[in-house]
Every structure is written in structure tokens, then in C-alpha cells.
PDB file of N, CA, C and O in Angstrom:
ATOM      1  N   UNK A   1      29.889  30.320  65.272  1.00  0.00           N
ATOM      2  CA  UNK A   1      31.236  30.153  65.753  1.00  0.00           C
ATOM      3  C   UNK A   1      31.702  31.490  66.333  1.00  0.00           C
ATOM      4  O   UNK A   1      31.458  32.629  65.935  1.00  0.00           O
ATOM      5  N   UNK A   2      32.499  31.036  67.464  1.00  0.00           N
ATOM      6  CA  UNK A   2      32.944  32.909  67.653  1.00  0.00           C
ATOM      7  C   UNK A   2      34.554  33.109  67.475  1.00  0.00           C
ATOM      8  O   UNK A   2      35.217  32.074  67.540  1.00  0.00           O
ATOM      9  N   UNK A   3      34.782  33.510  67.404  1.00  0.00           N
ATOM     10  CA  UNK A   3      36.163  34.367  66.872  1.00  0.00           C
ATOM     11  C   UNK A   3      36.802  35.597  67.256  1.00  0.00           C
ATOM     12  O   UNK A   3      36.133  36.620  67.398  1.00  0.00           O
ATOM     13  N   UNK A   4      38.179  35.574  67.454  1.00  0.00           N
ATOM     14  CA  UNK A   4      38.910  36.690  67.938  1.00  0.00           C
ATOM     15  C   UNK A   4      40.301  37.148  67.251  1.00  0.00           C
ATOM     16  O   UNK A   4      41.424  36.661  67.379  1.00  0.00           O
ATOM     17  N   UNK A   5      39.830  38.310  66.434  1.00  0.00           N
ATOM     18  CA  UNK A   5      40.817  38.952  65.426  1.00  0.00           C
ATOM     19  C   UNK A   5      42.140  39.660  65.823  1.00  0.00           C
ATOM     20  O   UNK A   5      41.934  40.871  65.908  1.00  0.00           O
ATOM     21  N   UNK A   6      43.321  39.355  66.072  1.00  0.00           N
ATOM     22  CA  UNK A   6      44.352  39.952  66.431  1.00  0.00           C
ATOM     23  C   UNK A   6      45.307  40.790  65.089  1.00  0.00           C
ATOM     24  O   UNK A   6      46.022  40.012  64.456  1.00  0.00           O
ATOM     25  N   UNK A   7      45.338  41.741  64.803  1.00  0.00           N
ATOM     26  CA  UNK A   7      46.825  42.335  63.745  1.00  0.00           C
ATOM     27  C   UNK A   7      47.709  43.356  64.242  1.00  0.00           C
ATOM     28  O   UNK A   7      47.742  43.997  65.293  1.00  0.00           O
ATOM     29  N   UNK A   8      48.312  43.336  63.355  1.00  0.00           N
ATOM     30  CA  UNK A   8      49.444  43.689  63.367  1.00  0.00           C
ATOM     31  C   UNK A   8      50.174  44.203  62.114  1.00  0.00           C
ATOM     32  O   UNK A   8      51.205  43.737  61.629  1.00  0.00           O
ATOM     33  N   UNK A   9      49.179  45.646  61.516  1.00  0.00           N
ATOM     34  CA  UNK A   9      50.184  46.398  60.584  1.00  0.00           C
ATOM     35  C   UNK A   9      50.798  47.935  60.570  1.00  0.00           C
ATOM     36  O   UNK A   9      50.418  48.986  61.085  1.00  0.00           O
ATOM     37  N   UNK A  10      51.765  47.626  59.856  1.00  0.00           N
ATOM     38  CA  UNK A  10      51.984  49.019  59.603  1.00  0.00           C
ATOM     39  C   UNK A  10      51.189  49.949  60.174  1.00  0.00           C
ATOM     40  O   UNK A  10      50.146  50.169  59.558  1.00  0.00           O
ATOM     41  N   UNK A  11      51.412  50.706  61.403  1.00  0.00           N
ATOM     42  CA  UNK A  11      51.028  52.066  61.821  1.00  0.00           C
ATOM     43  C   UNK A  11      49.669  52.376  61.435  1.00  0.00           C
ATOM     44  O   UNK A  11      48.605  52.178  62.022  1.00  0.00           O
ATOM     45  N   UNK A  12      50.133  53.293  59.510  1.00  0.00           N
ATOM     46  CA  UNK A  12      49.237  53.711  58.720  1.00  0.00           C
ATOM     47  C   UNK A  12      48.451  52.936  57.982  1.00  0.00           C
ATOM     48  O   UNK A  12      47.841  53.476  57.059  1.00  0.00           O
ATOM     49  N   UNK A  13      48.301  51.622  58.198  1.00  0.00           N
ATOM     50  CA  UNK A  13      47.587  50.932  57.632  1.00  0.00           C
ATOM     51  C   UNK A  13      46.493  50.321  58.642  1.00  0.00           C
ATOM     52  O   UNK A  13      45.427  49.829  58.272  1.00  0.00           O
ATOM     53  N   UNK A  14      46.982  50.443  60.157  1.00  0.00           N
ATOM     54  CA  UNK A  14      45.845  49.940  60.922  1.00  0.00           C
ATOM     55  C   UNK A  14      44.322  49.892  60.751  1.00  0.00           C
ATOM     56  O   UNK A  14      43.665  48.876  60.976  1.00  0.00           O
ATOM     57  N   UNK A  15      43.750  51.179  60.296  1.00  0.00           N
ATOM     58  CA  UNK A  15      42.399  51.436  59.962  1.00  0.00           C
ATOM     59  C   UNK A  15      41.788  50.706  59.028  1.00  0.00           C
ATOM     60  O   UNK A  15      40.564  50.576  59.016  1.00  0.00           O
ATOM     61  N   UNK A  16      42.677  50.093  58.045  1.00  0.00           N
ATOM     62  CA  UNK A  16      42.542  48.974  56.858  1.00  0.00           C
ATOM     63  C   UNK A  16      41.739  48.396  57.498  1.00  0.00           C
ATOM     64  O   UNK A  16      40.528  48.614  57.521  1.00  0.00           O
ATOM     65  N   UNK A  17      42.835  46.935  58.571  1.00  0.00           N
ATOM     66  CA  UNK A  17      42.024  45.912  59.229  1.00  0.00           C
ATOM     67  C   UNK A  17      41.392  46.668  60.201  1.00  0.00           C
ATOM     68  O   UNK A  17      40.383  45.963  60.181  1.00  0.00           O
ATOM     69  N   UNK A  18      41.180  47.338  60.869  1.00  0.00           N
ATOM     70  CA  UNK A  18      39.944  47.634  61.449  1.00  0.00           C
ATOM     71  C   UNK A  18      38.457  47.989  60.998  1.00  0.00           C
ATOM     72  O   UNK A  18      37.427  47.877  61.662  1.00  0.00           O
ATOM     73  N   UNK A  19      38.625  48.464  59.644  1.00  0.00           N
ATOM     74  CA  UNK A  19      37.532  48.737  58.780  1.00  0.00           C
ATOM     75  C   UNK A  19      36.890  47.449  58.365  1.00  0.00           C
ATOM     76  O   UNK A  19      35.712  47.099  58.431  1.00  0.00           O
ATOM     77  N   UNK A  20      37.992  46.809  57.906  1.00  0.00           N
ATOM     78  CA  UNK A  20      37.358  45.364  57.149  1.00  0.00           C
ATOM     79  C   UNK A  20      36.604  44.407  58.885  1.00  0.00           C
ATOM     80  O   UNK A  20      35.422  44.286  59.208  1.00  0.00           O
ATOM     81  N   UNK A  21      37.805  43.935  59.592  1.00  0.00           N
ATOM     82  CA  UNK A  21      36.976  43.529  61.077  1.00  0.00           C
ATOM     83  C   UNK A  21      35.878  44.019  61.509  1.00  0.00           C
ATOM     84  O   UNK A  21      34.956  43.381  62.018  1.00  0.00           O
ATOM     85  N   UNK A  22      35.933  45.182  61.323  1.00  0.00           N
ATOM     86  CA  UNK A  22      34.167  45.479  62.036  1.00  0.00           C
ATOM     87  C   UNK A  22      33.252  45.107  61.207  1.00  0.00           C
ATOM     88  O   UNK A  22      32.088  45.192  61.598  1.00  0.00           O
ATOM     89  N   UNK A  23      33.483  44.671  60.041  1.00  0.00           N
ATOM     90  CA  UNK A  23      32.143  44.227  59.121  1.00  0.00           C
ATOM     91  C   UNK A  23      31.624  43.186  59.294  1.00  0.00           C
ATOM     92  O   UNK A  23      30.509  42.866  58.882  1.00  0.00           O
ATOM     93  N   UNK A  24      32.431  42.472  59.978  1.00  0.00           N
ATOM     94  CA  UNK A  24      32.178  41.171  60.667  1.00  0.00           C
ATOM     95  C   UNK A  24      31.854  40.782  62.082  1.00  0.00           C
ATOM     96  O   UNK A  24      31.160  39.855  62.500  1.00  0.00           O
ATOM     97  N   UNK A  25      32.647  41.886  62.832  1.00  0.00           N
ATOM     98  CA  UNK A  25      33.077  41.301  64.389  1.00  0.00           C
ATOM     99  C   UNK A  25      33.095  42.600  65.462  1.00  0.00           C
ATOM    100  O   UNK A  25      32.905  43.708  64.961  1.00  0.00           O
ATOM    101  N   UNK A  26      33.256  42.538  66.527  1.00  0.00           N
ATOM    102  CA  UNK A  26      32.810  43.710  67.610  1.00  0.00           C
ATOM    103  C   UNK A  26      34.513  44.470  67.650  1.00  0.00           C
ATOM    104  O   UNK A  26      35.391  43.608  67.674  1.00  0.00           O
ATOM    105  N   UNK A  27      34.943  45.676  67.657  1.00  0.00           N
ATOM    106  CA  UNK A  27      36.224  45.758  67.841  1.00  0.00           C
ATOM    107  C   UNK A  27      36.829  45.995  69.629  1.00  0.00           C
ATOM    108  O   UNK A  27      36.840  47.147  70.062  1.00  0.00           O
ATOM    109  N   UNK A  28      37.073  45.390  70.104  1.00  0.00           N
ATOM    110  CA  UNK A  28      37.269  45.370  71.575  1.00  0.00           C
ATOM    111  C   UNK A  28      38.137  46.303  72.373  1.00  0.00           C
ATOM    112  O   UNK A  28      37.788  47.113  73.232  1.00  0.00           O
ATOM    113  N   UNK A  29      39.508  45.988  71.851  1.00  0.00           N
ATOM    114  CA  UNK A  29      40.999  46.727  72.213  1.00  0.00           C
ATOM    115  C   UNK A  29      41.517  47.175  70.853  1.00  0.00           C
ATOM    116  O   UNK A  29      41.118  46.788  69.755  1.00  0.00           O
ATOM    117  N   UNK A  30      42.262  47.862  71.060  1.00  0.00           N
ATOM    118  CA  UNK A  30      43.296  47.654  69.743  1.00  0.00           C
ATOM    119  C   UNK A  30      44.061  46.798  68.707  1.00  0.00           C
ATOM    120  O   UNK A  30      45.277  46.636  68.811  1.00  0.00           O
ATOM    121  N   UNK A  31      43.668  46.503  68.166  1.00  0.00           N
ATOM    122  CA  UNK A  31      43.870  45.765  66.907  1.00  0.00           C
ATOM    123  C   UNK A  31      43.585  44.367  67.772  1.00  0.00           C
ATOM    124  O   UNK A  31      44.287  43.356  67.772  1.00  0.00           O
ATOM    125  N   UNK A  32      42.377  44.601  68.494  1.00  0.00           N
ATOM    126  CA  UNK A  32      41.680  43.233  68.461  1.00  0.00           C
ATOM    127  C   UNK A  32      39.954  43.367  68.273  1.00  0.00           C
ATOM    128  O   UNK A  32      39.286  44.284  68.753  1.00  0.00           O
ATOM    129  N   UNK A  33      39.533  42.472  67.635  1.00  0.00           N
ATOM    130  CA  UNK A  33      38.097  42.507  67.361  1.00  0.00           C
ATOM    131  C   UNK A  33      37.882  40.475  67.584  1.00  0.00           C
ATOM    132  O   UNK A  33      38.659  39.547  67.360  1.00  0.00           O
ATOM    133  N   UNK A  34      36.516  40.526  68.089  1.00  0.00           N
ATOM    134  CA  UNK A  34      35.935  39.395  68.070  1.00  0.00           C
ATOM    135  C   UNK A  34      34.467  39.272  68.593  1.00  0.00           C
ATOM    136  O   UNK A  34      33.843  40.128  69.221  1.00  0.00           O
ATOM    137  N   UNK A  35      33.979  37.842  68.146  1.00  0.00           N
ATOM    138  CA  UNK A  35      32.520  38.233  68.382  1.00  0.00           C
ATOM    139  C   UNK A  35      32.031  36.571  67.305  1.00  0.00           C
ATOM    140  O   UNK A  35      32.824  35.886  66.659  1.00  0.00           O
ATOM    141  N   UNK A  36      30.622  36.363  67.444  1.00  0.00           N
ATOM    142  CA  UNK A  36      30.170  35.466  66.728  1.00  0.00           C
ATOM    143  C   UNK A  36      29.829  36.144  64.946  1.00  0.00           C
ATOM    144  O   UNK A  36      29.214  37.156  64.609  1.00  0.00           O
ATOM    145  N   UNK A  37      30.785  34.699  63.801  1.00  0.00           N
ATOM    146  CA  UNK A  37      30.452  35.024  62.860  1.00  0.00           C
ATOM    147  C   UNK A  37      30.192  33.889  62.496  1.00  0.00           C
ATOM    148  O   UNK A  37      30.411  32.913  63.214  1.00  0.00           O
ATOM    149  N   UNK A  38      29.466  33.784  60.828  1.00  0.00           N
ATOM    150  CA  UNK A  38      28.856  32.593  60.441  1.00  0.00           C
ATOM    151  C   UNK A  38      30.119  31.681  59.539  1.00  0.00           C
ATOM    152  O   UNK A  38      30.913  32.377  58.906  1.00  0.00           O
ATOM    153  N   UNK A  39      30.247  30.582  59.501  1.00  0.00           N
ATOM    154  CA  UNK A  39      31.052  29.861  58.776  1.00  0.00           C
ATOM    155  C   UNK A  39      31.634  30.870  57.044  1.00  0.00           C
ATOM    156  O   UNK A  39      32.680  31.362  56.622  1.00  0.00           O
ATOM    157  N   UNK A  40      30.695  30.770  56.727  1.00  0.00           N
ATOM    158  CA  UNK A  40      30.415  31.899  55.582  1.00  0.00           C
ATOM    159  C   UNK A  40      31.398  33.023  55.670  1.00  0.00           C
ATOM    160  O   UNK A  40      32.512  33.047  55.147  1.00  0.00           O
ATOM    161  N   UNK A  41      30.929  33.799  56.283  1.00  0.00           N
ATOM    162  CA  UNK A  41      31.462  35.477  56.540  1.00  0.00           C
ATOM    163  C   UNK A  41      33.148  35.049  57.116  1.00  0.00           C
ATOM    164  O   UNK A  41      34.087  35.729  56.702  1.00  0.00           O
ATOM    165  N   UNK A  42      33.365  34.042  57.954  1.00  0.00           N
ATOM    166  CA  UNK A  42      34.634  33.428  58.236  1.00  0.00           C
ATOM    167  C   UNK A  42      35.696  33.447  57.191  1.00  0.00           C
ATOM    168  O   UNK A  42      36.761  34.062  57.261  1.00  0.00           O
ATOM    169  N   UNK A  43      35.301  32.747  56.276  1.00  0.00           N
ATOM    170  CA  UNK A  43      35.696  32.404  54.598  1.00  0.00           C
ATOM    171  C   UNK A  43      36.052  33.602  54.102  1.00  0.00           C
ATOM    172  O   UNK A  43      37.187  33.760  53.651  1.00  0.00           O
ATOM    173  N   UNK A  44      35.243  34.490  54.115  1.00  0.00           N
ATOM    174  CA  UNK A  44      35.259  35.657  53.188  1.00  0.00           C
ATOM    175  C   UNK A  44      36.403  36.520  53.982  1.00  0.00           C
ATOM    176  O   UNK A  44      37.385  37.088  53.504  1.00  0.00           O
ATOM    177  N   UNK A  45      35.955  36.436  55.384  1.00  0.00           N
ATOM    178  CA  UNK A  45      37.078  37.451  56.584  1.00  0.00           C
ATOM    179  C   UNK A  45      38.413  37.113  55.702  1.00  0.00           C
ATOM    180  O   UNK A  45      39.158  37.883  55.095  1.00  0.00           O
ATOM    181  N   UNK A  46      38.455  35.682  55.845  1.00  0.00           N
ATOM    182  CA  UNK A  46      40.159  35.016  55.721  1.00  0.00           C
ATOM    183  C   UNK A  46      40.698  35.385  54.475  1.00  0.00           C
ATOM    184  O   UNK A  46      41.895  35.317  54.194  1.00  0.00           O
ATOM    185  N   UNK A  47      39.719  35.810  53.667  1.00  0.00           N
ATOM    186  CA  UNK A  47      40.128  36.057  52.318  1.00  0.00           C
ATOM    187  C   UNK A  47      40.229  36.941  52.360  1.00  0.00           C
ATOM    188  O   UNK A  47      41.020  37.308  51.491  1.00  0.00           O
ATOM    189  N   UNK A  48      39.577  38.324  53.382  1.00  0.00           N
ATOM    190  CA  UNK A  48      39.892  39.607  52.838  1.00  0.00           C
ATOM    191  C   UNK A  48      41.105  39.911  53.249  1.00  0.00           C
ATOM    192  O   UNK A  48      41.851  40.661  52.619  1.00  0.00           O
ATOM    193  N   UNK A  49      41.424  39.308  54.427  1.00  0.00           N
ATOM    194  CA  UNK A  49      42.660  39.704  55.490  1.00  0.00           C
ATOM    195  C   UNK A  49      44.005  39.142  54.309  1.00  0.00           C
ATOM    196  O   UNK A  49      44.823  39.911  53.804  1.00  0.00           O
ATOM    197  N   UNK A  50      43.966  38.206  54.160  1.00  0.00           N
ATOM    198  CA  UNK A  50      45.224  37.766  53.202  1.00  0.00           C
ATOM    199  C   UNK A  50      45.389  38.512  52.541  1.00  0.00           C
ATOM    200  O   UNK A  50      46.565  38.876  52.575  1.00  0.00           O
ATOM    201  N   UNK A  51      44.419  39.361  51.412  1.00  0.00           N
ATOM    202  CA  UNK A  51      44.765  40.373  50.447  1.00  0.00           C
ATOM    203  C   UNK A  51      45.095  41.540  50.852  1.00  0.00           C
ATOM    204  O   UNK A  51      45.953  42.185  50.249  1.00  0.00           O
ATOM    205  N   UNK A  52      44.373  42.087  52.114  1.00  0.00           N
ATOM    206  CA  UNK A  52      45.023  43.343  52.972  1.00  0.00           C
ATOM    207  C   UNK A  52      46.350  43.212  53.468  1.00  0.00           C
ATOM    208  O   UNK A  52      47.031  44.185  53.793  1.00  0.00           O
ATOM    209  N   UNK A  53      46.801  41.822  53.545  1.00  0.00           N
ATOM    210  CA  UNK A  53      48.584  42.046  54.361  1.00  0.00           C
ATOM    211  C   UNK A  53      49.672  42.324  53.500  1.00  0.00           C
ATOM    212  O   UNK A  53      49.803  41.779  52.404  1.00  0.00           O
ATOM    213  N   UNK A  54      50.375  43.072  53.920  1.00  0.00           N
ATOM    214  CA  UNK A  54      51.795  43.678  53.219  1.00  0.00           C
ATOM    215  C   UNK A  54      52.628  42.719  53.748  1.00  0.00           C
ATOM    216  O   UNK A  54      52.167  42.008  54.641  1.00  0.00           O
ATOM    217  N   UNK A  55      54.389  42.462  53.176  1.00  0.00           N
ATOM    218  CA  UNK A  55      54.943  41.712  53.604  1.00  0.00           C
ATOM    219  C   UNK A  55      55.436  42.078  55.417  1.00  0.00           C
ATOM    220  O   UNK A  55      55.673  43.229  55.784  1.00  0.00           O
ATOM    221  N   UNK A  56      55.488  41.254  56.059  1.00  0.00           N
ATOM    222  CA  UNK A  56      56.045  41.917  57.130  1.00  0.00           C
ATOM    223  C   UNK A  56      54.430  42.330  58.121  1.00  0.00           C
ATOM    224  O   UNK A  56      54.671  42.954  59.155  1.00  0.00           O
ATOM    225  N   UNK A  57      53.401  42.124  57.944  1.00  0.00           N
ATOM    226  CA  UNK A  57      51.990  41.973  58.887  1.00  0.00           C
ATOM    227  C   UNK A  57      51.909  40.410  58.668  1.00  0.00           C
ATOM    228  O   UNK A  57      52.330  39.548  57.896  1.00  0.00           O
ATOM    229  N   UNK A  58      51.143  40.545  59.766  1.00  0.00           N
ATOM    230  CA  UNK A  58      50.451  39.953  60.042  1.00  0.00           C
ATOM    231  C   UNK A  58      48.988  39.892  60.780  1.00  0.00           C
ATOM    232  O   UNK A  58      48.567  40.890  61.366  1.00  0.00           O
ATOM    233  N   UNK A  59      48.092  38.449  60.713  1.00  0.00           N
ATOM    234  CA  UNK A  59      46.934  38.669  61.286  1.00  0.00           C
ATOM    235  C   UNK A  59      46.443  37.317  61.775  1.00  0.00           C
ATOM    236  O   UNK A  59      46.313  36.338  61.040  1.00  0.00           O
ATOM    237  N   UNK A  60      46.082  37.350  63.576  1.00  0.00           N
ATOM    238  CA  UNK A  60      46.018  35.774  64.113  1.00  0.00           C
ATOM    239  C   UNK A  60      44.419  35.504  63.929  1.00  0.00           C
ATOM    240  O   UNK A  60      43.808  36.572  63.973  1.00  0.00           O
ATOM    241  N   UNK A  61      43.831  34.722  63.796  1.00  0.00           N
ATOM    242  CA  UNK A  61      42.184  34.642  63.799  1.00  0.00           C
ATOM    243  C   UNK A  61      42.055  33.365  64.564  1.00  0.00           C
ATOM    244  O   UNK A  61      42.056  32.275  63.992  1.00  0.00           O
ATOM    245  N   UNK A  62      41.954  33.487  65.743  1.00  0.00           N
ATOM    246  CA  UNK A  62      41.267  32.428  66.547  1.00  0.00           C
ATOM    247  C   UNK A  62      39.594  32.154  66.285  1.00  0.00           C
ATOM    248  O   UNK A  62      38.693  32.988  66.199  1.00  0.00           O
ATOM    249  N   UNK A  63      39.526  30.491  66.183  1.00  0.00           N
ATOM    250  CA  UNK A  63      38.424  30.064  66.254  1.00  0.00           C
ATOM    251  C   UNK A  63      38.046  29.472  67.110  1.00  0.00           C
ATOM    252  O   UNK A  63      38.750  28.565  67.554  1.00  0.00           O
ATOM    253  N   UNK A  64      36.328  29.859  67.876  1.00  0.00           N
ATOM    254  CA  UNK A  64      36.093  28.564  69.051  1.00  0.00           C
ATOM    255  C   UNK A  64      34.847  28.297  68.391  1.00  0.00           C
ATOM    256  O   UNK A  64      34.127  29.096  67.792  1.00  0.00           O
ATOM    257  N   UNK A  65      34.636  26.643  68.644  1.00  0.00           N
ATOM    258  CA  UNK A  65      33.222  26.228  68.041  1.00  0.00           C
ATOM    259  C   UNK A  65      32.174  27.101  68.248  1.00  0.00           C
ATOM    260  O   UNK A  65      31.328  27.552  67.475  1.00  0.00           O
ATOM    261  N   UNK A  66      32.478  27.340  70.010  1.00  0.00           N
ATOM    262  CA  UNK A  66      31.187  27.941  70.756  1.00  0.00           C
ATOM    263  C   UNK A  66      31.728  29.161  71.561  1.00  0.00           C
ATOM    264  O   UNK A  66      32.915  29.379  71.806  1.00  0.00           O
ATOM    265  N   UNK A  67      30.887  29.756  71.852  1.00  0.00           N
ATOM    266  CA  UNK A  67      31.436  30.778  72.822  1.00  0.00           C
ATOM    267  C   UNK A  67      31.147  30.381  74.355  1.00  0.00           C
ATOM    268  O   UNK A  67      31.337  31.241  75.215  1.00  0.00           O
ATOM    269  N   UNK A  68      30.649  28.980  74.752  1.00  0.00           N
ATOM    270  CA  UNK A  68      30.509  28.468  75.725  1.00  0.00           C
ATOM    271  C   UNK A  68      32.104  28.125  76.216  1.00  0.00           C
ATOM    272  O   UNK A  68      32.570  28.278  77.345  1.00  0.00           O
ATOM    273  N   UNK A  69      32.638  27.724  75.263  1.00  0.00           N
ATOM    274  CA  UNK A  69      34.047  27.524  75.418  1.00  0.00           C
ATOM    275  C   UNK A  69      35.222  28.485  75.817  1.00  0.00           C
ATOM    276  O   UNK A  69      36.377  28.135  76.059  1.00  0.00           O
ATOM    277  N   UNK A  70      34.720  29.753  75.842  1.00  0.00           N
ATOM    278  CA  UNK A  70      35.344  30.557  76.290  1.00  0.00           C
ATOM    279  C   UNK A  70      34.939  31.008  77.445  1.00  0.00           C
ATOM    280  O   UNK A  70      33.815  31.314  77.845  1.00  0.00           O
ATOM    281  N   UNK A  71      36.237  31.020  78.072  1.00  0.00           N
ATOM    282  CA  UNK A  71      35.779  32.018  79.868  1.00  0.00           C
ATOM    283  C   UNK A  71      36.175  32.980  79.390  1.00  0.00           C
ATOM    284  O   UNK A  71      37.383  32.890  79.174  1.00  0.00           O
ATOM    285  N   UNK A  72      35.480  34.498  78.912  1.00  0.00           N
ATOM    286  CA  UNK A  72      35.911  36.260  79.192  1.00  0.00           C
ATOM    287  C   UNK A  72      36.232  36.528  80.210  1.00  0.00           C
ATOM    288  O   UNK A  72      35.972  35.557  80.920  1.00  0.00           O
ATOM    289  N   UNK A  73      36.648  37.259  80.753  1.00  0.00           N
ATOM    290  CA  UNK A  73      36.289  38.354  81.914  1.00  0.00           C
ATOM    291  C   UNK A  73      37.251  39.413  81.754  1.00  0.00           C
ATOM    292  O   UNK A  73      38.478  39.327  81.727  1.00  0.00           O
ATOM    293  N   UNK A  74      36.392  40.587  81.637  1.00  0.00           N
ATOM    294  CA  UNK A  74      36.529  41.558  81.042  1.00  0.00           C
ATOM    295  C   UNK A  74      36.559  42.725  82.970  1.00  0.00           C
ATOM    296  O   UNK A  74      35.867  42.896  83.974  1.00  0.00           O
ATOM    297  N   UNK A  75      37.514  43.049  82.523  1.00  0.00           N
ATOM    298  CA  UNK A  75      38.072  44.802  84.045  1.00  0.00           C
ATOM    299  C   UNK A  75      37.534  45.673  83.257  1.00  0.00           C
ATOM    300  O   UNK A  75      37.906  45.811  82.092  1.00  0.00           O
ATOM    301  N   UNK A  76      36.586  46.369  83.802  1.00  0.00           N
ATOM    302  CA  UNK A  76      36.021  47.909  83.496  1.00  0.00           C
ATOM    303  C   UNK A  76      35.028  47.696  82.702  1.00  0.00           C
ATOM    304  O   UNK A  76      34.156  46.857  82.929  1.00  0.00           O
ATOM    305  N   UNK A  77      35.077  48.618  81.453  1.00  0.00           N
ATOM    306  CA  UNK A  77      34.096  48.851  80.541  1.00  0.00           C
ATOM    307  C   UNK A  77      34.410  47.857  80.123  1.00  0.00           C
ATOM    308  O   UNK A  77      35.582  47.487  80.186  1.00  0.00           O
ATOM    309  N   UNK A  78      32.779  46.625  79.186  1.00  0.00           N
ATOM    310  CA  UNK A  78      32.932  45.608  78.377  1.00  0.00           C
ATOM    311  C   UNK A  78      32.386  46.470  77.150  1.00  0.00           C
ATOM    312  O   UNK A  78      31.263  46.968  77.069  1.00  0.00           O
ATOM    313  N   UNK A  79      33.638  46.557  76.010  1.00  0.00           N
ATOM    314  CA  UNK A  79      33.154  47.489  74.701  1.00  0.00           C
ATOM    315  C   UNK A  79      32.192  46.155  73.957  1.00  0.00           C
ATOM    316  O   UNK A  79      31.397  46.524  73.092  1.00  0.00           O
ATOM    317  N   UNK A  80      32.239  44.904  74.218  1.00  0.00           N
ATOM    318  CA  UNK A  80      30.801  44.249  73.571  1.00  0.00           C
ATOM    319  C   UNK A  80      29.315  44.615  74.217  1.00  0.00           C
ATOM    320  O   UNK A  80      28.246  44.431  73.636  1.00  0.00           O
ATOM    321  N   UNK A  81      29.469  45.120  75.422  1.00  0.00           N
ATOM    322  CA  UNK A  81      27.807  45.191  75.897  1.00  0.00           C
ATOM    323  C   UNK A  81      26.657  46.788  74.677  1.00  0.00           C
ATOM    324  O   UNK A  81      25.482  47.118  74.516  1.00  0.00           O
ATOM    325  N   UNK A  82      28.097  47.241  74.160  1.00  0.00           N
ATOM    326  CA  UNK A  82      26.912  48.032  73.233  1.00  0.00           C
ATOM    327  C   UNK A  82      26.418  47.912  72.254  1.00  0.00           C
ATOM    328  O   UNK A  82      25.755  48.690  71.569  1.00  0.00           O
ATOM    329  N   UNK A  83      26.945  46.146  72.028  1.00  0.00           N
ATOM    330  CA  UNK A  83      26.659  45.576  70.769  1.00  0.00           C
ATOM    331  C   UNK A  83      25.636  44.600  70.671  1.00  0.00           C
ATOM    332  O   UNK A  83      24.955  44.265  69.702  1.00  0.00           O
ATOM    333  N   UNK A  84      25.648  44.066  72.250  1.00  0.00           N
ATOM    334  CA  UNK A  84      24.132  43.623  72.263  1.00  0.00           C
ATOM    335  C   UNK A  84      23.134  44.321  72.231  1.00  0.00           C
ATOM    336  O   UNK A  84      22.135  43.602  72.218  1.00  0.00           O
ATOM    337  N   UNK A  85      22.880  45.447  72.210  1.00  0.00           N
ATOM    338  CA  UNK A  85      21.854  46.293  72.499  1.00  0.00           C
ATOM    339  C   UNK A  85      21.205  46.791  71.517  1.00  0.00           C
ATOM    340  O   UNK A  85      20.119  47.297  71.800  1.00  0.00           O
ATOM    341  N   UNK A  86      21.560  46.803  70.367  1.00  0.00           N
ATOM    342  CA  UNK A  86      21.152  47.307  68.975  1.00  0.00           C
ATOM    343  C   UNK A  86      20.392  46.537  68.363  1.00  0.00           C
ATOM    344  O   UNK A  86      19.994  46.829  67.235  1.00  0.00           O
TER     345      UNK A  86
END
């Protein structure tokens, strides 16, 4: 399934969800990360993110079955092409 992580905390807490998102997912822009994860690791994401939010964050997690389903198109540098490469 692929997926696209949007948040939204506190300033000083940003690095939180960015730490936890990359364990899962490619980080793209700013406080966005996405990328293919397994049903599994999905579960666990949703669970970690709920326990990381303070009142007043939030965090959107789009799901697409496939990534066929998505049209990208990405201006300039694509920060996923260094993630295929590894």
C-alpha cells in the first residue's frame, strides 16, 4: 500500500514525527513523508503517531491501495529517487 504522512506539531516537537516517519516512509517536504508500507508497519505507524500527539497536533495519513493510483509529478529534485537506489 502506499501512503502519504502529513503533521503538524509544535515547532519543537517536529523531529518527533519525523524520526518516527522515516522508520517507515521516504521524508519528501516538510512534515511530509510517504512511500510504500506493509499493512503491518501501517498499524503500528497509526499507533505510534496517536501516542506522539499533544493536544492541539495533529497528523493526516493518506492511504492508496496502489501507487498506480497515484499521478506524482514532482518540479526539481525528486527527494524519493535516493531511495530507490539503496
Amino acid at each position: 500500500m502506499y501512503v502519504v504522512m502529513v503533521y503538524d506539531l509544535e515547532a519543537d516537537r517536529t523531529q518527533k514525527a519525523l524520526k518516527l516517519g522515516r522508520r517507515y516512509l521516504t521524508h519528501v517536504q516538510n512534515s511530509v513523508l510517504e512511500g510504500e508500507i506493509s499493512e503491518g508497519d501501517l498499524a503500528t505507524l497509526k499507533n505510534e503517531v496517536d501516542d506522539l500527539l499533544n493536544s492541539g497536533e495533529s497528523t493526516i495519513i493518506y492511504e492508496l491501495s496502489s501507487d498506480t493510483l497515484l499521478n506524482r509529478t514532482v518540479y526539481g529534485v525528486d527527494p524519493t529517487e535516493d531511495q530507490r537506489f539503496l
